[in-house]
N, C-alpha and C positions, 0 to 999 in steps of 0.2 A: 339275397333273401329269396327264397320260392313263395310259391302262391301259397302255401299253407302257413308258411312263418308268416306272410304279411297282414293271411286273414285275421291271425292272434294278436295282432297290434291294436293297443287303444288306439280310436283317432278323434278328432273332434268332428261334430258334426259339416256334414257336405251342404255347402251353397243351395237353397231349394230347387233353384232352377235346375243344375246340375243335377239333382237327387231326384228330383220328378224325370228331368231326361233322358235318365239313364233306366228307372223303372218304365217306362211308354217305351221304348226301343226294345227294352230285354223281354218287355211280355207281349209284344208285335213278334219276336223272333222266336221266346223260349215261351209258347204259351202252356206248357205243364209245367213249368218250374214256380216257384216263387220269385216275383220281382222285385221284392224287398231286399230277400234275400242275397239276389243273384246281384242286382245294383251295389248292396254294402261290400261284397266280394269284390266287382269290378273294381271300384274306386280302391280299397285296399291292394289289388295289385297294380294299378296304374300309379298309385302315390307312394304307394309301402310307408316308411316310420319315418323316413327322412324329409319329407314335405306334405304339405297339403294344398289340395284346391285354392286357387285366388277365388276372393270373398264375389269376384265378379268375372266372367266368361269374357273372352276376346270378340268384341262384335267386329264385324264385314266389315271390311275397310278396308285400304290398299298401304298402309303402316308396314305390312310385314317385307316389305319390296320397292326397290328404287330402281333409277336407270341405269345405278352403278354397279346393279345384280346380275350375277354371271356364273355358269358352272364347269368344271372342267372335267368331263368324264373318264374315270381309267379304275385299272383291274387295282390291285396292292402291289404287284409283281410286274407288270408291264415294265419298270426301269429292273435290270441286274446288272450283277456284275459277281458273281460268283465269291464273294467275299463278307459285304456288309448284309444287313437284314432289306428286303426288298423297301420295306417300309421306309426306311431310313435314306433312300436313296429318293424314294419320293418327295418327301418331307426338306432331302437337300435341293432338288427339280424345284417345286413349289417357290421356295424362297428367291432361288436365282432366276427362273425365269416367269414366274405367275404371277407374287406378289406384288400390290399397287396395283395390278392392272384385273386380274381376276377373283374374285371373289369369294368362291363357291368351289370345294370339290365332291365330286360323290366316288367314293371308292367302294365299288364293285364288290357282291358279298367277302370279305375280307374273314369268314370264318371256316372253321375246319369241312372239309367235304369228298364227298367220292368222285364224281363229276360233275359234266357242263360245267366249268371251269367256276365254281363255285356254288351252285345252282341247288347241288343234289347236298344241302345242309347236314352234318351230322351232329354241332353243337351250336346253340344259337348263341351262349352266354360268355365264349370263349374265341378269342381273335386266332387264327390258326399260324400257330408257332413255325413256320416256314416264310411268315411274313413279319411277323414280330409280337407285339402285343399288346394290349389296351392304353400303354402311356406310352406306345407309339401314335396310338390313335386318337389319343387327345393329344397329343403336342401340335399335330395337324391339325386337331380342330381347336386349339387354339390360336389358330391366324385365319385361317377360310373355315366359310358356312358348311360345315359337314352336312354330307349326305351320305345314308346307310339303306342298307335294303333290309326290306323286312319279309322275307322267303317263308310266304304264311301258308301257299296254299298245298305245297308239301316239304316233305323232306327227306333225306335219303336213304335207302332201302337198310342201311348199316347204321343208322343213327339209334344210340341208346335206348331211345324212349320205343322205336319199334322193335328192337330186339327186346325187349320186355311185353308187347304188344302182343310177340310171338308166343310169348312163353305164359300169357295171360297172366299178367303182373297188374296190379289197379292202380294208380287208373290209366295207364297205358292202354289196358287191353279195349277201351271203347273210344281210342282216338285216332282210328283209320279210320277211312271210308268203303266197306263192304258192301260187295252187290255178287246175284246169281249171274250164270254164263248163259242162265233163261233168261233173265230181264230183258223185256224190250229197250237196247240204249241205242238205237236207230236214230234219234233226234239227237243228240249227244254232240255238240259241235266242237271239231279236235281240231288241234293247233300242230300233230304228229298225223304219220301214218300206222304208227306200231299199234296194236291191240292193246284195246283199252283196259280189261282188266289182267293181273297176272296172279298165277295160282302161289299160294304159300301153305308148308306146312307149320300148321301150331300146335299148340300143347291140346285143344281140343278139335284135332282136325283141319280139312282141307279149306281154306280160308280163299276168296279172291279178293283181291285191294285193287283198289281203282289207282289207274295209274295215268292220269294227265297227259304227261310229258315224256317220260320213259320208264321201264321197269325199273330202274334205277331210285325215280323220284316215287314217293308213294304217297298219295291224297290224303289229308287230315279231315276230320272229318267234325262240322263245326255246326252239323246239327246235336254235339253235346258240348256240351257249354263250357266245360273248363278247359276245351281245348282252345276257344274264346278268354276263356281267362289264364291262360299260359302264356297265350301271347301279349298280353296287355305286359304281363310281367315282364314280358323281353324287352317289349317296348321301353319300360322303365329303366330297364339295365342300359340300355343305348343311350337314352338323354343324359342319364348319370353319368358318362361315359363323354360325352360332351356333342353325340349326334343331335342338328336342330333341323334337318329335313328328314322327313321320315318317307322314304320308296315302296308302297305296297306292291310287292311283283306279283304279277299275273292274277291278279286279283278278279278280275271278273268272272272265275272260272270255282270261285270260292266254295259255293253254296250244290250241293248235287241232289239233285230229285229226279227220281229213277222216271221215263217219261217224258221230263223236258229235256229243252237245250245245254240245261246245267250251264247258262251261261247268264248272266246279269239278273240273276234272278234277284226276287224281293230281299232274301234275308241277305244277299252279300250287299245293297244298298244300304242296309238296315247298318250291317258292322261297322263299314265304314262310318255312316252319321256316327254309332257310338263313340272309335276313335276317333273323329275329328271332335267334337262334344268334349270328349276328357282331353285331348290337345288345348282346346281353347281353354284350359283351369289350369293350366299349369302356369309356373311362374315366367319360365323358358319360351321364347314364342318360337313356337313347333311348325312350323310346318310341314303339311302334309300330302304327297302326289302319287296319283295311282298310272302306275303300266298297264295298259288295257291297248293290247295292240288289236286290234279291232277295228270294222268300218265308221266313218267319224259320226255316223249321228248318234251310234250308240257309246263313241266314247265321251262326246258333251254332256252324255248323263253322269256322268260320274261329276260332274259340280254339285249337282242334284239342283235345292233350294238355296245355294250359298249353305250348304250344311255338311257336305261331303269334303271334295279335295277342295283345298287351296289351290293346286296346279294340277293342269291335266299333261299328259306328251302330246304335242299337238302332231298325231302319229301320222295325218292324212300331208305332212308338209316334204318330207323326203321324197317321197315317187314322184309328187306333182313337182315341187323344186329338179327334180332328172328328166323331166318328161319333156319340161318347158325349156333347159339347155339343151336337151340333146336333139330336140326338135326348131330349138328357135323359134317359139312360138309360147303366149303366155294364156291361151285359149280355155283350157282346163284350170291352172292356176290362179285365174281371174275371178273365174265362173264360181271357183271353191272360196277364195277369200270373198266377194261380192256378200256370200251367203252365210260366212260366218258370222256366228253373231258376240257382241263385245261379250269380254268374260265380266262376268257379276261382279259388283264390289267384292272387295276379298278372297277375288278367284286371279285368275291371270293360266294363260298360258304357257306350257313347259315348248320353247319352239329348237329344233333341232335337225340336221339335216342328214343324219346316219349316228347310229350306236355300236354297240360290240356286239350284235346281232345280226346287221347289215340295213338294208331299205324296205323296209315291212310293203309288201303290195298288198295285203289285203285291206286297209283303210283306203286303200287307192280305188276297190269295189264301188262302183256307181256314181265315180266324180271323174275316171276316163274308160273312153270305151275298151274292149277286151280287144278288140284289134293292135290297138295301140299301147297298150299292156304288152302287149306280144313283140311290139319291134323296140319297147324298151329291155324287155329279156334280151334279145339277140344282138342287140347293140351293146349291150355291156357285156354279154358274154365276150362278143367279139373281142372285149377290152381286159379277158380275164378272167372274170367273174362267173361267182355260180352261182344255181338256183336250188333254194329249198322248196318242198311242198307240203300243203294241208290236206288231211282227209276230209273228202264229203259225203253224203250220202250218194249225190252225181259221179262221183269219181274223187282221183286228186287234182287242186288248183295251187297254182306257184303262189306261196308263200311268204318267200321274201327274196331278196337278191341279195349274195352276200359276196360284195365286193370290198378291197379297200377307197376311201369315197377321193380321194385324188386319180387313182384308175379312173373311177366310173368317169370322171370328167376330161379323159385323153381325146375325145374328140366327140363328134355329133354322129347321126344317120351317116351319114356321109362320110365317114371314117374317120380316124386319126390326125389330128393335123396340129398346128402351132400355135393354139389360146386352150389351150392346158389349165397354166395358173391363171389366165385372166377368169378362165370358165369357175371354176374352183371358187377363187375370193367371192367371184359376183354371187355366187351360193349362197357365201356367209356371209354377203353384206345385206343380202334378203332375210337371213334369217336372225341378223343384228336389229334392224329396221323396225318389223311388225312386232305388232299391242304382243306383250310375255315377255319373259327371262330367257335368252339365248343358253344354249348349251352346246361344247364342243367336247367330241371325242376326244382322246389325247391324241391316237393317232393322225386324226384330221387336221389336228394343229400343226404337227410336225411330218404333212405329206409324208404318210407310212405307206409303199407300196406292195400289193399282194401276197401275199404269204406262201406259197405255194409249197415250200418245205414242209410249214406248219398244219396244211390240208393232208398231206402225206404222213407227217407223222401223225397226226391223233385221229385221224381217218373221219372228219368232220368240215361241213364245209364253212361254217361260221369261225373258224382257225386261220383262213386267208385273213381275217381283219384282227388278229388279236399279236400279234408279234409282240415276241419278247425280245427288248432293246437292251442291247449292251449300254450302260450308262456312259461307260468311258469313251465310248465311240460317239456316241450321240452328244457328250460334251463336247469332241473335238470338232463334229459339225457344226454343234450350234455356234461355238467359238469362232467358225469362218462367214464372215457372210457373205461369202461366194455361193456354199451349198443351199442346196436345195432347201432341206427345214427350214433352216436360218431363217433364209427369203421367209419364206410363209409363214415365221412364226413372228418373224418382225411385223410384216406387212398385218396380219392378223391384226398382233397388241398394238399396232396404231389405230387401227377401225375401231377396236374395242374401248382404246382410250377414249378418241374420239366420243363414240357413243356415247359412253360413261358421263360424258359432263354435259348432253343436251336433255332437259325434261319434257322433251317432245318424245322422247322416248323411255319416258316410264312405263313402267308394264299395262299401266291403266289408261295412257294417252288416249286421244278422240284417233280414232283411224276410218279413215275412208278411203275404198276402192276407188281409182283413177282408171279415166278410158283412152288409154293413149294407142291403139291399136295392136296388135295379135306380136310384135318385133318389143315390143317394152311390157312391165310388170312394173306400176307403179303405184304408189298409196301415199296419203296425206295424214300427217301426225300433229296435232296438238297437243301441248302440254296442260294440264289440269288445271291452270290458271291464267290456259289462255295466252301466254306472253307473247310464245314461241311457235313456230311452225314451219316444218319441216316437208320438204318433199320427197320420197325416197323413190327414186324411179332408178330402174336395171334396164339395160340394155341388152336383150337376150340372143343376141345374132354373132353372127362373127364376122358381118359389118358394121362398119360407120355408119351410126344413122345421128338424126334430127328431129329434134320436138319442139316444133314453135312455143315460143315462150308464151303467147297469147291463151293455148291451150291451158294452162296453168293460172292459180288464182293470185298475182305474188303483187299484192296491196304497194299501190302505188306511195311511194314516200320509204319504204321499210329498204337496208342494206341487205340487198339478196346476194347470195354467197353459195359456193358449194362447200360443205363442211371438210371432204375428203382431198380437195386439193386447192382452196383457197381462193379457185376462178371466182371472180363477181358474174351474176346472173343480173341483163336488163330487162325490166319491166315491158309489156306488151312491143316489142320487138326485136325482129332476127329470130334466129332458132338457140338453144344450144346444142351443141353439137355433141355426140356422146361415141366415144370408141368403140373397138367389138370389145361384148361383155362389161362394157364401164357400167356402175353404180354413179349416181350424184347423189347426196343429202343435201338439196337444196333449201336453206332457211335463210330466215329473216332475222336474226339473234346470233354470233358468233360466242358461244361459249368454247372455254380452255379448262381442260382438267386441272 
């Protein structure tokens, strides 16, 4: 159903609150429009004829997430095998090796496109037949918590809706975002080096459209309104569909006013609150998290009031997580958790430790100095790896590092050497640990090394990390547990099991920063009612070290234990002793999945 079939649906009247919230939002954002109006539309394309509003809105709470929540990130395509549908090989992966132990998958825009390997959208409502098709897509998300992207802030130069834009077709023709090659876009903060706008011819002439991310991708333009209500209707088709996380990509970049930064402005805070607002009325509990790879204090806005995301990417944890292995030292890592502050009832963090993008550095902006920035570039280059960059008005500044994240951990400053996979796991057992829902790349899980064919062939450096796996090959690895995946993908599902059944580790536990000096990273978790308590300290060197037990709070009378290997921990004496790169979850409660 389109937005215009669904405006013609009787409906019963909307929940007030909802109905008041939705007009105070629309006529903050659309102040010449009617908010009567524009609300009665919204709601009809976020519900359409097949459901309505619950009589009451989901309040803030931490309901929607446990310790057993977990995401597995991958493309549609990342398994082939030249035969079946990509989908379907996923779908067989999932079962043999995910289920019982992982949760959660987000598969990566899985719709029709021209580039950035899904990115550049040409149909939102239609799964792209090269990978299969919508009851491929719910068969998956009939076992794990789907997650979908919702590729709002453009989409591709070839997509139907602008080829009709071109041609001044309605109401296409007023849903780009157009500017002069006069305007001053000096402030304009870009996430590329290419020129911002790119020339088009239309049916009435020489047009430029704001282009974000590449001439490819072209800006919607969401100061009119039903391009806000077009995607509500997507949104719709997705839940329908059985997606229950919803991914706003690139979202901070939403909203353009010729002048500023075009970056977090009002009205993109504003949309968000709306969709989270009609997420919380639905019957489905939706959740919602925004991509905002950005420096961290402007990505904590995106919680807002407890009214925006449910989850943010806790985007500032990759570099600092590379910074503090490859240096041995938890200095910066410390200093940045110390100051985080817990996420709001109802919020929680998205924590992860590399994507299909690579190590974002620009959250890493003012939490380590630019020196040191600088010898983690040349260290993982060392290791392979390469560097993107962003335009400033100063110049350009590196971007992000696009490694695969088992490279990046082949060794320290100090070169290459033999804690590899210890470096690797103690990553992910950091980022298992801390207050949020862990997320792993697929290739992270199955130690995926460098791609270097894959940079040569599609002439792009974010291609080193996205390999495409021959399934059959990849079954006969996993099938030995000699290789290399195997290792890691076992050793992984045990940490994860583990985790899974302590509630010192729900996403909302009490977490406090530990000062155990500059060679450890460690933090205390309790569980929400208290029972439980947990210690998670890494050992970030690639020696053996020691932390006197006394330094630790571990309540006299309680069976202290490490979760990960069963050692007993004694109370106010001796040290424990910890490997190079060992993790301990030291607690007071042995729980079994």
């Amino acid at each position: 159903m389109t937005v215009r079939e669904a405006a013609r649906q009787p409906r019963a009247a909307a929940p007030a609150r909802l109905r008041n919230g939705l007009r105070q939002l629309l006529a903050s954002i659309y102040p010449d429009h009617d908010p009567v109006e524009l609300a009665t539309s919204a709601e009809r394309a976020f519900f359409g004829a097949a459901s309505a509003p619950r009589r009451r809105g989901r309040l803030p709470a931490n309901a929607l997430w446990s310790e057993k929540d977990n995401y597995v990130i991958t493309y549609g395509n990342t398994l082939v095998d030249g035969e079946h549908k990509p989908l379907d090989l996923l779908h067989d992966f999932s079962d043999r090796y995910l289920a019982g132990v992982f949760t959660g998958i987000h598969i990566l825009p899985f719709f029709p496109f021209t580039s950035d390997d899904g990115f550049a959208v040409t149909d939102y409502r239609q799964v792209n037949s090269q990978l299969g098709d919508w009851a491929d897509i719910a068969r998956i998300a009939g076992h794990f918590r789907l997650m979908s992207d919702l590729v709002m802030n453009h989409c591709s130069s070839q997509a139907r809706m602008f080829s009709d834009f071109l041609q001044g077709h309605e109401p296409w023709n007023g849903f780009f975002k157009e500017a002069s090659p006069d305007d001053d876009l000096s402030a304009v903060v870009r996430p590329r080096t290419h020129p911002l706008l790119r020339e088009f011819r239309t049916e009435s002439g020489s047009r430029y459209v704001w282009c974000t991310f590449s001439h490819d991708q072209v800006d919607f333009d969401f100061a009119n309104p039903r391009v806000l209500l077009e995607f509500l209707d997507i949104i719709r088709g997705h839940i329908e569909h059985g997606v229950r996380t919803i991914r706003l990509d690139a979202v901070a970049f939403l909203w353009k006013e010729v002048g500023t930064p075009c970056i977090h402005l009002r009205q993109t805070h504003e949309i968000i609150r709306l969709i989270r607002l009609l997420c919380d009325y639905r019957e489905e509990p939706i959740v919602l998290i925004t991509e905002t790879n950005v420096p961290n204090v402007e990505n904590l806005s995106y919680f807002g009031n407890r009214n925006e995301a449910h989850m943010i990417y806790n985007f500032a944890l990759p570099p600092l997580l590379l910074h503090a292995l490859l240096g041995g030292t938890s200095k910066y890592l410390n200093a940045w958790q110390m100051a985080m502050p817990p996420a709001q009832l109802g919020c929680t963090y998205f924590n992860f430790s590399a994507s299909h993008d690579g190590i974002g550095l620009r959250p890493a902006e003012g939490l380590i100095a630019q020196d040191e920035i600088a010898r983690v570039i040349e260290t993982v280059q060392g290791f392979g790896g390469r560097v993107s960059y962003y335009a400033r008005p100063d110049g350009e500044r590196p971007y992000e590092l696009n490694v695969a994240l088992f490279d990046a951990f082949a060794g320290t400053h100090q070169g290459v050497d033999d804690h590899q996979l210890e470096r690797f796991l103690c990553s992910q057992a950091i980022v298992m640990g801390l207050e949020g829902v862990p997320a792993f790349y697929i290739h992270a899980l199955l130690a995926t090394r460098n791609d270097y064919d894959g940079i040569e062939k599609l002439g792009y450096n974010r291609a080193i990390n996205r390999r495409r796996l021959d399934y059959a090959a990849l079954r006969e690895q996993l099938d030995d547990p000699q290789t290399l995946p195997a290792r890691v993908l076992s050793r992984l599902r045990a940490m994860v099991c583990v985790r899974s059944a302590q509630p010192a580790f729900h996403p909302n536990a009490t977490q406090f920063t530990l000062q155990l000096g500059d060679a450890f990273f460690g933090f205390w978790r309790q569980s929400l009612d208290r029972s439980q308590s947990i210690f998670a300290i890494s050992n970030l060197t690639n020696e053996e070290r020691n932390v006197p037990s006394m330094t630790l709070n571990l309540i006299e009378g309680d069976d202290w234990h490490d979760l990960l290997t069963g050692d007993p921990v004694a109370q106010l004496a001796g040290d424990i002793a910890f490997a190079p790169y060992q993790t301990r979850w030291i607690s007071n409660r042995r729980q079994v999945s």
